[in-house]
KEDRENVO-421898 format. One record per residue (C-alpha): residue number from 1; residue in three letters; chain; x, y, z. Coordinates in steps of 0.5 Angstrom, whole numbers, plus 500, padded with zeros to 3 digits. Layout:
KEDRENVO-421898
{nr: NUM&rest: ALA&kette: A&X: X&Y: Y&Z: Z}
...
//
This chain:
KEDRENVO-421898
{nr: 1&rest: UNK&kette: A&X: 694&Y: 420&Z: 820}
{nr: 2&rest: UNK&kette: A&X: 698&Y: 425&Z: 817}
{nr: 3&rest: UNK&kette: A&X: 701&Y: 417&Z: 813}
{nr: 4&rest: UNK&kette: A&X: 694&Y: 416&Z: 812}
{nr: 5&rest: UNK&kette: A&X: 692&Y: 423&Z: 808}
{nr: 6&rest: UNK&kette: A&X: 699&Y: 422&Z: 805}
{nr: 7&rest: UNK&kette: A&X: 697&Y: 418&Z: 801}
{nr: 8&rest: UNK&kette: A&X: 689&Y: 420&Z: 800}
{nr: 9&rest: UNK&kette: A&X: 687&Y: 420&Z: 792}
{nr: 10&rest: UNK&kette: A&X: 686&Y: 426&Z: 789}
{nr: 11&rest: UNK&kette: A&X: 680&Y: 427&Z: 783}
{nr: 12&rest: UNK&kette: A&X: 684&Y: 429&Z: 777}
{nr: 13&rest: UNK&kette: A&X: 680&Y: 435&Z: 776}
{nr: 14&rest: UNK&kette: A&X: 682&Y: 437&Z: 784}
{nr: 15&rest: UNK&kette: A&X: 688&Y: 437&Z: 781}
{nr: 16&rest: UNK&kette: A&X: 693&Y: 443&Z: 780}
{nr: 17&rest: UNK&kette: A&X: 695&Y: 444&Z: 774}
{nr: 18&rest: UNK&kette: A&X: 703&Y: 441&Z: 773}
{nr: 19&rest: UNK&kette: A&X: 707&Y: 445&Z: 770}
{nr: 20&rest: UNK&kette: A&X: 714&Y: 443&Z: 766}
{nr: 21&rest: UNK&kette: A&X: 719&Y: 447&Z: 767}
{nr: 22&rest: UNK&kette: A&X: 726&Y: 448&Z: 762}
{nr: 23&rest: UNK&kette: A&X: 733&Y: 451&Z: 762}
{nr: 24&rest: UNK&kette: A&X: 733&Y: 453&Z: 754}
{nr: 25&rest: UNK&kette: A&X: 738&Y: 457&Z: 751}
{nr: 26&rest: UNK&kette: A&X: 737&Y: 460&Z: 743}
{nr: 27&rest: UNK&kette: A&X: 736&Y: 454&Z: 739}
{nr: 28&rest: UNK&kette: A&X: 731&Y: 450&Z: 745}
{nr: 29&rest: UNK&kette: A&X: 727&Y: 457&Z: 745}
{nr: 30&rest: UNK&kette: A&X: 726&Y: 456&Z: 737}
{nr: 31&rest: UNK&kette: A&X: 725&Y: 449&Z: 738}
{nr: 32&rest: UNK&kette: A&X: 720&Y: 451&Z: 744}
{nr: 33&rest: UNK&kette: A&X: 717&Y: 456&Z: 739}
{nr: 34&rest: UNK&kette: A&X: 715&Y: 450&Z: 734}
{nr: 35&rest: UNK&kette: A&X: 711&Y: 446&Z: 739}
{nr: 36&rest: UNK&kette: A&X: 707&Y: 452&Z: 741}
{nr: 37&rest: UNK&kette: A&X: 705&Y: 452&Z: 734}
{nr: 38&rest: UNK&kette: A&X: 703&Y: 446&Z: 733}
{nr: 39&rest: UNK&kette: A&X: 700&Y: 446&Z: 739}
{nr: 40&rest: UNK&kette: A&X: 704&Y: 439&Z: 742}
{nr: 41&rest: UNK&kette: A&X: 702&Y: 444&Z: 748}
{nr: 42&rest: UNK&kette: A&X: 700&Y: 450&Z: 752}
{nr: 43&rest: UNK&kette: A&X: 704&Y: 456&Z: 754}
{nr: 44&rest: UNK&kette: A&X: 702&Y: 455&Z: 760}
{nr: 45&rest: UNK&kette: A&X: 704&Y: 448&Z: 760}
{nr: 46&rest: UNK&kette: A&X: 711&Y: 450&Z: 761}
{nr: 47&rest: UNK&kette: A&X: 716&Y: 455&Z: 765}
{nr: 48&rest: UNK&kette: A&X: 722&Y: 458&Z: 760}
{nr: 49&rest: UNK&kette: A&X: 728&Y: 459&Z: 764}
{nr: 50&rest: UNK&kette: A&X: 731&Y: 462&Z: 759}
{nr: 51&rest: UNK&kette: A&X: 739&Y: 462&Z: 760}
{nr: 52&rest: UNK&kette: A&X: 745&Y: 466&Z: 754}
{nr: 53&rest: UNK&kette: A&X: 749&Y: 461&Z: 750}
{nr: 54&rest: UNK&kette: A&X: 757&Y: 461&Z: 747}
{nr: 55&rest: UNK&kette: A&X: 757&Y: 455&Z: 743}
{nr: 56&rest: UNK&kette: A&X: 757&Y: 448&Z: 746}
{nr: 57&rest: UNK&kette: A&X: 763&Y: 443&Z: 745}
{nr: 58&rest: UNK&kette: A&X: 763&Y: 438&Z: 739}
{nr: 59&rest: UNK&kette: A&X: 764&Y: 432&Z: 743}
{nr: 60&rest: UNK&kette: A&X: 767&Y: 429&Z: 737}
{nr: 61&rest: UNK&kette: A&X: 771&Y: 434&Z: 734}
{nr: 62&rest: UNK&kette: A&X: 775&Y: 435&Z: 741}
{nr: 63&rest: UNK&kette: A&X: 776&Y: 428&Z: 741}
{nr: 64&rest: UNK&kette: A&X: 780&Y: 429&Z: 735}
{nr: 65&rest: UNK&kette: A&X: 783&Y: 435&Z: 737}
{nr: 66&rest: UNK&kette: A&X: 786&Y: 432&Z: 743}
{nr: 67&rest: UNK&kette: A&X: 789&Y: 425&Z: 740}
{nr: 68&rest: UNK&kette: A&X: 783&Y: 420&Z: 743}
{nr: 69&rest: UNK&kette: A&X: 785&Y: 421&Z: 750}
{nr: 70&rest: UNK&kette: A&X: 780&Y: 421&Z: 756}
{nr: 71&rest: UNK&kette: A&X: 778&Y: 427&Z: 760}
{nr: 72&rest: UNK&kette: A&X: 778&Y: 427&Z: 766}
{nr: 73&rest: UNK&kette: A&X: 776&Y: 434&Z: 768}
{nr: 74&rest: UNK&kette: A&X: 776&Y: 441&Z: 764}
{nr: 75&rest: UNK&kette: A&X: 775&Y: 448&Z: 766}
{nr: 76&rest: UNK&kette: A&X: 774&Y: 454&Z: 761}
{nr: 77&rest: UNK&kette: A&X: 778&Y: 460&Z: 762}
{nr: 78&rest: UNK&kette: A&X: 777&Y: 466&Z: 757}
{nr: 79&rest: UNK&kette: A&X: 778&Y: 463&Z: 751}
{nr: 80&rest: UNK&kette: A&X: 781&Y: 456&Z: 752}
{nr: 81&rest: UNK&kette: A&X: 779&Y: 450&Z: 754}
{nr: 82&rest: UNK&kette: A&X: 784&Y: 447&Z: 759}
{nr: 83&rest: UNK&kette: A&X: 783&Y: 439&Z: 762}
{nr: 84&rest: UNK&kette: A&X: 786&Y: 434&Z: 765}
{nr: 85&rest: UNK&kette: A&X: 787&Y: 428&Z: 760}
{nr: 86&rest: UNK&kette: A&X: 789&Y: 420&Z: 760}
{nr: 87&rest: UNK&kette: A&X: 796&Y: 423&Z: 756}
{nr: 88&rest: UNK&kette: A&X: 796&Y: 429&Z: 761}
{nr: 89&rest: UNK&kette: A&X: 795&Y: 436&Z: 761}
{nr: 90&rest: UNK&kette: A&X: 792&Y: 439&Z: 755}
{nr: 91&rest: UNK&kette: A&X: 789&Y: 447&Z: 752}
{nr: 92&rest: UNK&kette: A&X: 785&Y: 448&Z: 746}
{nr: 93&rest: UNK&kette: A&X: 781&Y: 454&Z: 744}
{nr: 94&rest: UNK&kette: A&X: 774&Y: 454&Z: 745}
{nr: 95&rest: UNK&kette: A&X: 772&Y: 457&Z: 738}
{nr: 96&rest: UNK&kette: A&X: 777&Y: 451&Z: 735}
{nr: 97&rest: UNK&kette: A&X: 772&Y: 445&Z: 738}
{nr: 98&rest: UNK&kette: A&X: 766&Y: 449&Z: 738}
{nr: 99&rest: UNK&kette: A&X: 760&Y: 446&Z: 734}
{nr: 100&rest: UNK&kette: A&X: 759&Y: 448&Z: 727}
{nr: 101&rest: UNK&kette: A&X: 751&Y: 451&Z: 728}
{nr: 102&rest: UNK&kette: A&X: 755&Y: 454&Z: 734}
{nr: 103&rest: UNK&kette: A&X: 760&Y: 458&Z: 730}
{nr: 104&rest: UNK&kette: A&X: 754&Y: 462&Z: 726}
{nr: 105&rest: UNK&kette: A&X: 748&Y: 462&Z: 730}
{nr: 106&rest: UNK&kette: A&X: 744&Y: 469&Z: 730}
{nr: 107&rest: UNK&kette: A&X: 740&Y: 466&Z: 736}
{nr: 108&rest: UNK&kette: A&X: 744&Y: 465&Z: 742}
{nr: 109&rest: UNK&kette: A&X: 740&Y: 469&Z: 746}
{nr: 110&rest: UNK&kette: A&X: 733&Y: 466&Z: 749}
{nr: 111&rest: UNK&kette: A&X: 727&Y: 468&Z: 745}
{nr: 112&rest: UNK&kette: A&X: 722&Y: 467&Z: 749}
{nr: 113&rest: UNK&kette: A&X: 723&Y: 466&Z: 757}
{nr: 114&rest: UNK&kette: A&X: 719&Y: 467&Z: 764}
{nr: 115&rest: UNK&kette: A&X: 726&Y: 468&Z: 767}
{nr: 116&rest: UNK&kette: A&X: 732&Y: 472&Z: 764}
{nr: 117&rest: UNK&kette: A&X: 739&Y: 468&Z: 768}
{nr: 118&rest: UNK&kette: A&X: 746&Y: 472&Z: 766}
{nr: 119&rest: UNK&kette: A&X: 747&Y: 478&Z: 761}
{nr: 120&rest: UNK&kette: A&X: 745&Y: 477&Z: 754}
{nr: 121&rest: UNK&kette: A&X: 751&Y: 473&Z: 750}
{nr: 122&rest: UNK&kette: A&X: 755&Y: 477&Z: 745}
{nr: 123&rest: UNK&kette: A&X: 754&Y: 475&Z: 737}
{nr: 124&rest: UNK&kette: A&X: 757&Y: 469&Z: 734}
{nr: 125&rest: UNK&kette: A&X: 758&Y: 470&Z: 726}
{nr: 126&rest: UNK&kette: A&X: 751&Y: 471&Z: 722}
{nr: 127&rest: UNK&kette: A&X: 754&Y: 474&Z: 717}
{nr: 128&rest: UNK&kette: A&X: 758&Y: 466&Z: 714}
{nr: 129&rest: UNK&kette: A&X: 752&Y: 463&Z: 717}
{nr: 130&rest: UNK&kette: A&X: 750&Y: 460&Z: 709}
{nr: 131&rest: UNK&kette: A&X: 757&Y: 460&Z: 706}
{nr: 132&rest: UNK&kette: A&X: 757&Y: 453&Z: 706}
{nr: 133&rest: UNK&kette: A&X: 750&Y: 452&Z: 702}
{nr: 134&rest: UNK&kette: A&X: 753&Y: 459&Z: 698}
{nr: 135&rest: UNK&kette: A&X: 758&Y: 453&Z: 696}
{nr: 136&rest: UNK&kette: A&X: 754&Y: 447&Z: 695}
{nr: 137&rest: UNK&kette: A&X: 748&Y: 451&Z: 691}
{nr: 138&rest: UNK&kette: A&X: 755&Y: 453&Z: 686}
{nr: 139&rest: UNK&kette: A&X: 756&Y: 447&Z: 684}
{nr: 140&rest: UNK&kette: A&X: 753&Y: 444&Z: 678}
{nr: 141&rest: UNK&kette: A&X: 746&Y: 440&Z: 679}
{nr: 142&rest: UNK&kette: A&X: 749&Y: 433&Z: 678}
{nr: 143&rest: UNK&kette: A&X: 755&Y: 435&Z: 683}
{nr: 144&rest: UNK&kette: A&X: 751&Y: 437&Z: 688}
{nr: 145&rest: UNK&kette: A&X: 747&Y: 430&Z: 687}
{nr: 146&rest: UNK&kette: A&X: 753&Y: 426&Z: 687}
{nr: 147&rest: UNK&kette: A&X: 755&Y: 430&Z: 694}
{nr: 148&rest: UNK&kette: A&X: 748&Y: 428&Z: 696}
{nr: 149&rest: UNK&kette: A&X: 750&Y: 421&Z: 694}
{nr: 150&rest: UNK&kette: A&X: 756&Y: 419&Z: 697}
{nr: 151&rest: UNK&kette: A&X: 753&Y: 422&Z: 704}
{nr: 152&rest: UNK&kette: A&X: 748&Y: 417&Z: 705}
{nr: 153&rest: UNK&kette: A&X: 752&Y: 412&Z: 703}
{nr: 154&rest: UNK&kette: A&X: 754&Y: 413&Z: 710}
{nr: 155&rest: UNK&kette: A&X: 748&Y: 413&Z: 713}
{nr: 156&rest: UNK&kette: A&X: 747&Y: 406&Z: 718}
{nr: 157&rest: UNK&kette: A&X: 739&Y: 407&Z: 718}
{nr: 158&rest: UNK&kette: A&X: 740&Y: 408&Z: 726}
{nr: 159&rest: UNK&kette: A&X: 735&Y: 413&Z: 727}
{nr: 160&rest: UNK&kette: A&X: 740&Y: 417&Z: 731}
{nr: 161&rest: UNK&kette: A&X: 738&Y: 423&Z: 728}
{nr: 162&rest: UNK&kette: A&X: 730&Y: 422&Z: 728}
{nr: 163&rest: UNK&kette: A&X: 730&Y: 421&Z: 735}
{nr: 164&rest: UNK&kette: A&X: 735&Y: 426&Z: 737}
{nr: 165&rest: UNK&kette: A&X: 731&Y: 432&Z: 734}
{nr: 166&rest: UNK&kette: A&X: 726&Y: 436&Z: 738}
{nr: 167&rest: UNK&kette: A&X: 722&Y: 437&Z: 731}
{nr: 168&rest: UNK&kette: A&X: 721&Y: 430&Z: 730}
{nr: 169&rest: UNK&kette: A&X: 716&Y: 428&Z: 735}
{nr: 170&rest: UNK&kette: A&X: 711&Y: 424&Z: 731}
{nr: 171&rest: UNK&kette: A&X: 707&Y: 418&Z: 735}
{nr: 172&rest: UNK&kette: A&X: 709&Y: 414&Z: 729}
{nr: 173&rest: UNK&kette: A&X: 714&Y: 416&Z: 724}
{nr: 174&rest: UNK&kette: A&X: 714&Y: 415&Z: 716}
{nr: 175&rest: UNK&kette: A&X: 719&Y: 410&Z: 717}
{nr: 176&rest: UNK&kette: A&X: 714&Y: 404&Z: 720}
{nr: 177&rest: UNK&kette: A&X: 708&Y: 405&Z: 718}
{nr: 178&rest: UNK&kette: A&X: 706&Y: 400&Z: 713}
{nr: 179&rest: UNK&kette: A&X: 699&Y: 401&Z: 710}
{nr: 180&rest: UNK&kette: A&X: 702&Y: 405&Z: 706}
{nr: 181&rest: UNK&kette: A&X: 709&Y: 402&Z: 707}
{nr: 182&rest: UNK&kette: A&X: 712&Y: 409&Z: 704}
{nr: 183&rest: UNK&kette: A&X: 721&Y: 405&Z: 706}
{nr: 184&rest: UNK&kette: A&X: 723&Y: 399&Z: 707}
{nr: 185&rest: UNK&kette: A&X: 727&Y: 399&Z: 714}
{nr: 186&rest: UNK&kette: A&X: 733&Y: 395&Z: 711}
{nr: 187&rest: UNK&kette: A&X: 740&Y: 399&Z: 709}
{nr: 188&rest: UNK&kette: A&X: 738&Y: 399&Z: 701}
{nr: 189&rest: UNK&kette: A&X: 741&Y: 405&Z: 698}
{nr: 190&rest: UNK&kette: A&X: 734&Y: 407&Z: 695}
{nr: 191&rest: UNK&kette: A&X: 731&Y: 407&Z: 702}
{nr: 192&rest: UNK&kette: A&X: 736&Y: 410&Z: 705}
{nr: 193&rest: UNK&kette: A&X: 735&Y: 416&Z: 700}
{nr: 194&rest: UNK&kette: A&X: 728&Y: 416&Z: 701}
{nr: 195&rest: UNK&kette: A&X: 727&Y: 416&Z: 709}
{nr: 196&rest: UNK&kette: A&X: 732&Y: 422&Z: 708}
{nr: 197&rest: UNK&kette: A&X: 729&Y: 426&Z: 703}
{nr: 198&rest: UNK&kette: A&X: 722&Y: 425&Z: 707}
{nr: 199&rest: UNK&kette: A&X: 725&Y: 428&Z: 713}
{nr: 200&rest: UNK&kette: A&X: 729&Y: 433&Z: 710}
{nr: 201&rest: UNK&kette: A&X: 722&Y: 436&Z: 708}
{nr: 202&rest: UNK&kette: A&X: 719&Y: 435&Z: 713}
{nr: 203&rest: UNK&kette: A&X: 724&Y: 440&Z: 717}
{nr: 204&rest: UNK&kette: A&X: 721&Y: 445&Z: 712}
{nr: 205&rest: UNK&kette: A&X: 721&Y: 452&Z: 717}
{nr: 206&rest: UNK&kette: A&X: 721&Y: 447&Z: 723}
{nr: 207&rest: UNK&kette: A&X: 729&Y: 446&Z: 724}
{nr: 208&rest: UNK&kette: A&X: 732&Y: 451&Z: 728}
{nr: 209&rest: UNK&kette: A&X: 740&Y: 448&Z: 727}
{nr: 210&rest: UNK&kette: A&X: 740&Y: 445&Z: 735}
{nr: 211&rest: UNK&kette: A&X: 745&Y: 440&Z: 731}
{nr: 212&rest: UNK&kette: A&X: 743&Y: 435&Z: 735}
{nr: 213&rest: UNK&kette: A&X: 742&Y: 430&Z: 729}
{nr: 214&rest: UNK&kette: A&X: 750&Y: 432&Z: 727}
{nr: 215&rest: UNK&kette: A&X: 753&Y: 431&Z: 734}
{nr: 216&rest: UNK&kette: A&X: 750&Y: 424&Z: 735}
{nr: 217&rest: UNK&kette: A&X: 751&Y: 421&Z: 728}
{nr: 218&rest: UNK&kette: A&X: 755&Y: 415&Z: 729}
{nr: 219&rest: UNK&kette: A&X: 757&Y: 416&Z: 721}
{nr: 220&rest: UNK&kette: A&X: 758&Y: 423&Z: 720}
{nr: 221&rest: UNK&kette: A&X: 753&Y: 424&Z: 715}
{nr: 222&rest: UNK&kette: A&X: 754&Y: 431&Z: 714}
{nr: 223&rest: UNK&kette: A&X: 746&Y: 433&Z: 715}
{nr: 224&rest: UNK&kette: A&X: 746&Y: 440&Z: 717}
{nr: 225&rest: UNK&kette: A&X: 749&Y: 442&Z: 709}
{nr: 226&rest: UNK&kette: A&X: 742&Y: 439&Z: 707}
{nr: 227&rest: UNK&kette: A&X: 738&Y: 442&Z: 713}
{nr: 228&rest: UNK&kette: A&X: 741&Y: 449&Z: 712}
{nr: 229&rest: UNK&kette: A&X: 740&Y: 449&Z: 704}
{nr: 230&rest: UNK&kette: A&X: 733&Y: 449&Z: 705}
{nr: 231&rest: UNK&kette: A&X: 732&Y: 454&Z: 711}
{nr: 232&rest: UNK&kette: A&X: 736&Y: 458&Z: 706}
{nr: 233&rest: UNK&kette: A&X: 730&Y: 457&Z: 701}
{nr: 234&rest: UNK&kette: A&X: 726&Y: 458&Z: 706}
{nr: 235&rest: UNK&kette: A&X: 728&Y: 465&Z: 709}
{nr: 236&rest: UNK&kette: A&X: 729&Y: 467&Z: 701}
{nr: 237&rest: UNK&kette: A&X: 722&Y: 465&Z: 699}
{nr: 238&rest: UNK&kette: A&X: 717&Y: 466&Z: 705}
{nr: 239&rest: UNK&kette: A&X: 722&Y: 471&Z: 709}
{nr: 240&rest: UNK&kette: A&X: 721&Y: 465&Z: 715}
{nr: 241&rest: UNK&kette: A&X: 726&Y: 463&Z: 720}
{nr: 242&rest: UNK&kette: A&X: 724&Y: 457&Z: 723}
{nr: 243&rest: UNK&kette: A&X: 722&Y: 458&Z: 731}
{nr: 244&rest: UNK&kette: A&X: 723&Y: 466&Z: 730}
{nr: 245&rest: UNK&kette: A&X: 717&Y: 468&Z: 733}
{nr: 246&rest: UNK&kette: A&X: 710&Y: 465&Z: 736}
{nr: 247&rest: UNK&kette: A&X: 707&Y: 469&Z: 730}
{nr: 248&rest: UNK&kette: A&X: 711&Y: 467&Z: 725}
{nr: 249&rest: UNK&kette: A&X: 708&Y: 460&Z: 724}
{nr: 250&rest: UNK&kette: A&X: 712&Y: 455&Z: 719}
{nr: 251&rest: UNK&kette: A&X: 710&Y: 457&Z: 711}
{nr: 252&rest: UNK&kette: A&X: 708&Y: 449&Z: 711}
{nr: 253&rest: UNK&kette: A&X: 704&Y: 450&Z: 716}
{nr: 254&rest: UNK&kette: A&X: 698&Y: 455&Z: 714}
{nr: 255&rest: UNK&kette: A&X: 696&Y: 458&Z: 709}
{nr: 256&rest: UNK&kette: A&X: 692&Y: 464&Z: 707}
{nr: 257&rest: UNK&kette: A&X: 688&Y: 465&Z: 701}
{nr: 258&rest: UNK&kette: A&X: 689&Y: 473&Z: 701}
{nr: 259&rest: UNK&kette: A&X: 696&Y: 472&Z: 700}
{nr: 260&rest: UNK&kette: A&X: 697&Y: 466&Z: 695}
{nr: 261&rest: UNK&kette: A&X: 700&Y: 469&Z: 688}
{nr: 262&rest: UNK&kette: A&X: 697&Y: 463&Z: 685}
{nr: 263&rest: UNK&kette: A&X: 690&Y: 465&Z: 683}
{nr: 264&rest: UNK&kette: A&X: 689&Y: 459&Z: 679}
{nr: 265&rest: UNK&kette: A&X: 688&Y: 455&Z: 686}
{nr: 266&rest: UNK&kette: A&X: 682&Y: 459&Z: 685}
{nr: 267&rest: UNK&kette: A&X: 679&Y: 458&Z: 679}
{nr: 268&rest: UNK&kette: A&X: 682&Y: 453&Z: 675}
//
């Protein structure tokens, strides 16, 4: 009998409602936050178990530092990075393997949670979190374009960077859509330049530096310079800081007539 009542159906209205819980540090707040503003689904949808963030290791970068060797197992302590290797015992700094985001991320910290787990993180280094784009906005405009160039010379078209972003979720993306086809789906330069210019806007307000997209290129575009050139713009032109706040909306995704300086919208 109890087999039986086991596997009884239920009405979905008689169902409880299923709550979705997640372990999020700083950056997954934000990209959290961004959902719940673009109503992709309720608050109560979720259970935020918020937990403090150091960094996290670029896989990439260790495997550089340590000559291409296997890991076998790793330890932190303090500072270091001790493991255990295919070429042997092997220590290397933690901030020298950190993720570039990591190194000047402001929002170590959870934003919003329903559970607290450990003490609050202490601050990495905000204050250089824009030298890089200080560098490439000193640069002349054709520099800057060449730049731009000869990074997407690199780009293979893999879609690594799309799938790995927490903002990208569109049911069907630009890239395939055909009616109107707005890219091609080969590996023409021009297309190439385009499907990353488009998604490069679309990350208006909405890209929270998780470096996702960086970490799992397989080329090593360097996408982050781009994405904080424009959250740069972005904090500078509408004091917006993507993922910040639930009552921050993106500046792209609202607008309100009170505060639009342009009064010819209104009287043309």
């Amino acid at each position: 009998m109890a087999h039986k009542n086991s596997q009884k159906r239920v009405k979905p209205e008689d169902r409880k409602k299923k709550v979705i819980g997640v372990v999020a540090r700083g950056c997954t707040t934000r990209s959290l936050i961004i959902h719940l503003q673009e109503r992709q689904y309720e608050r109560d949808d979720v259970c935020i178990i918020g937990v403090p963030c150091d960094g996290y290791v670029d896989g990439k970068g260790l495997k550089v530092k340590i000559g291409g060797a296997d890991i076998v197992e790793g330890t932190v302590d303090g500072g270091q990075l001790k493991m255990k290797t295919s070429d042997g015992d092997k220590t290397v700094a933690l901030k020298d393997v950190l993720a570039e985001c990591c190194l000047t991320c402001r929002f170590n910290n959870p934003i919003i949670s329903d559970v607290m787990i450990g003490s609050p993180a202490p601050a990495m280094n905000p204050d250089a979190e824009y030298n890089d784009v200080k560098e490439f906005e000193a640069k002349s405009i054709e520099e800057r374009w060449a730049y731009f160039i000869k990074e997407m010379e690199k780009c293979i078209r893999c879609n690594a960077c799309r799938q790995a972003c927490p903002s990208c979720y569109c049911p069907t993306c630009f890239v395939e859509q055909s009616q109107p086809q707005w890219v091609g789906i080969g590996e023409d330069k021009t297309d190439t330049q385009v499907f990353q210019f488009m998604r490069l806007y679309h990350m208006v307000g909405r890209c929270v530096d998780c470096g996702s997209c960086v970490s799992v290129c397989p080329m090593g575009v360097d996408l982050r310079k781009f994405l904080k050139k424009i959250d740069k713009d972005c904090f500078e032109m509408f004091s917006n800081r993507a993922g910040s706040s639930m009552e921050d909306m993106p500046p792209l995704g609202k607008y309100d007539e009170h505060h639009d300086k342009q009064d010819f919208i209104y009287n043309p």
